[in-house]
C-alpha positions as CSV (number, residue, x, y, z in Angstrom):
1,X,440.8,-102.6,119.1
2,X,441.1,-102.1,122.8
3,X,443.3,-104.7,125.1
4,X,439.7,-105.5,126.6
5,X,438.1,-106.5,122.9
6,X,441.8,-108.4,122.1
7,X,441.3,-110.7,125.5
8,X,437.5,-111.0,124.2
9,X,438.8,-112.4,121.0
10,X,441.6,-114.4,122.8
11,X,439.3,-116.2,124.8
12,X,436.5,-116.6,121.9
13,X,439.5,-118.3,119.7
14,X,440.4,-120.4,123.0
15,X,436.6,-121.1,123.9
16,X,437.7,-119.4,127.5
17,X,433.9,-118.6,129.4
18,X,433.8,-115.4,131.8
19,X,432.7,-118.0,134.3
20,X,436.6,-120.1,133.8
21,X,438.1,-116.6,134.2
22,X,435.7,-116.2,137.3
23,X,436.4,-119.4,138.9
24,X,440.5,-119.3,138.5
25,X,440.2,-116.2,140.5
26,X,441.1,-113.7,138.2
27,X,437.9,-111.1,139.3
28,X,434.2,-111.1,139.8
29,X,431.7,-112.5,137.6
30,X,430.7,-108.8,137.3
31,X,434.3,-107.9,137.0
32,X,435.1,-109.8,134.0
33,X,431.7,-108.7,132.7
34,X,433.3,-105.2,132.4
35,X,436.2,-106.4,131.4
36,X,434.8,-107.5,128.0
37,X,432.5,-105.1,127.4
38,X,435.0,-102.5,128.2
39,X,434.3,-100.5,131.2
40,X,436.7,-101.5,133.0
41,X,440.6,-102.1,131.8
42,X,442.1,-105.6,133.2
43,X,444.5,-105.8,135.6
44,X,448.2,-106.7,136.0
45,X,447.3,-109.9,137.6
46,X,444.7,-110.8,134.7
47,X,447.3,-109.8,132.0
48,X,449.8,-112.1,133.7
49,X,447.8,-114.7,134.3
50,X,446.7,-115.1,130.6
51,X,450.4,-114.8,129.3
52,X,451.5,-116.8,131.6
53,X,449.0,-119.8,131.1
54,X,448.8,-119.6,127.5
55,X,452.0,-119.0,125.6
56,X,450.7,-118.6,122.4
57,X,449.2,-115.7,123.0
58,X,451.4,-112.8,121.4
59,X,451.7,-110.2,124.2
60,X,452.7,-107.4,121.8
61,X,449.5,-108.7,120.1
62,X,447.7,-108.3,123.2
63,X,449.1,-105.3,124.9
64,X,449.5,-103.2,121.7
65,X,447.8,-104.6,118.9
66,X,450.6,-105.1,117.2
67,X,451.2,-108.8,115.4
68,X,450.0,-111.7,115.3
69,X,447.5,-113.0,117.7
70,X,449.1,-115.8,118.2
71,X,453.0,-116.9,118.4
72,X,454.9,-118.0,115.5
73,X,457.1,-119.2,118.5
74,X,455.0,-122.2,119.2
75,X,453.2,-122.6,115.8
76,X,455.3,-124.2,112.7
77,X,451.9,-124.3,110.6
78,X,453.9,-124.9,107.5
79,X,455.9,-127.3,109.0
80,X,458.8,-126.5,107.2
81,X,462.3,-128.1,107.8
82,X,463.9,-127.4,110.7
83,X,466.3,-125.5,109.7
84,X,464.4,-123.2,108.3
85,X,461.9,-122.3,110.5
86,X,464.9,-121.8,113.0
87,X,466.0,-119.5,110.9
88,X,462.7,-117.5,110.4
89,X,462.0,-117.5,114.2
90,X,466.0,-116.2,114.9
91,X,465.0,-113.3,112.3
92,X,461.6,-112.3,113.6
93,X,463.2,-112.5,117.2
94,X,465.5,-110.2,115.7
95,X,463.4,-107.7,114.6
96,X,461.1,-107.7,117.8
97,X,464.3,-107.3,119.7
98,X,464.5,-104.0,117.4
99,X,461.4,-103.0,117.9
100,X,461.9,-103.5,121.7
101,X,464.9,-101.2,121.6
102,X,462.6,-98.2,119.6
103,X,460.3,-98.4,121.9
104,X,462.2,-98.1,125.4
105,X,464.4,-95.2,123.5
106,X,460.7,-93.6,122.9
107,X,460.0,-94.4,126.5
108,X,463.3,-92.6,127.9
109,X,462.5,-89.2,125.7
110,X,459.0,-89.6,127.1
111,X,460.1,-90.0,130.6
112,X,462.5,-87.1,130.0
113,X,460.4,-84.8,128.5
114,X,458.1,-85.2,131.3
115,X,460.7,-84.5,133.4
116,X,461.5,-81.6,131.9
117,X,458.0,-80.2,132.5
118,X,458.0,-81.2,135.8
119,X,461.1,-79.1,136.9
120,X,460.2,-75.9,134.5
């Protein structure tokens, strides 16, 4: 699924209407058009704006189809003791933080490899 069908389904789940994403400024009518039907990839200032407005959407769930759509973060659907659900967010933090550091080590061979090419 593409980060254009994701914001789609985001804003299905949320009941967001082109026209809202229109009218807070985020593009053209014709703009967000293509944004969901995916011709067109969304900008920066889109991406931001969503995140930054809704904090339940997962960005690695957005950005990389990876996870949840939504945050376990802000959702304690089981509403389990405290304790406990501290303890299960510290742990999933944990292993995002993991998968953070994979990823920006794959970034720096990728950068360097490129590199590499450039200057052979």
């Amino acid at each position: 699924m593409s980060v254009n069908a994701r914001i789609a389904k985001f804003c299905e789940y949320k009941g967001i209407k082109q026209k809202e994403l229109s009218e807070w400024g985020l593009g053209t009518a014709q703009t967000i058009n293509d944004i969901f039907n995916d011709k067109v990839k969304p900008g920066y200032k889109f991406i931001i704006f969503l995140l930054g407005k809704y904090t339940e959407l997962s960005a690695r769930w957005l950005l990389m189809g990876e996870g949840e759509m939504i945050n376990e973060l802000d959702l304690n659907q089981a509403n389990e003791p405290d304790e406990l659900y501290k303890a299960r967010l510290i742990e999933r933090l944990e292993e995002d933080k993991a998968y953070l550091k994979n990823l920006l080590n794959r970034l720096k061979e990728e950068s360097k490899e490129l590199n590499d090419n450039i200057d052979n």
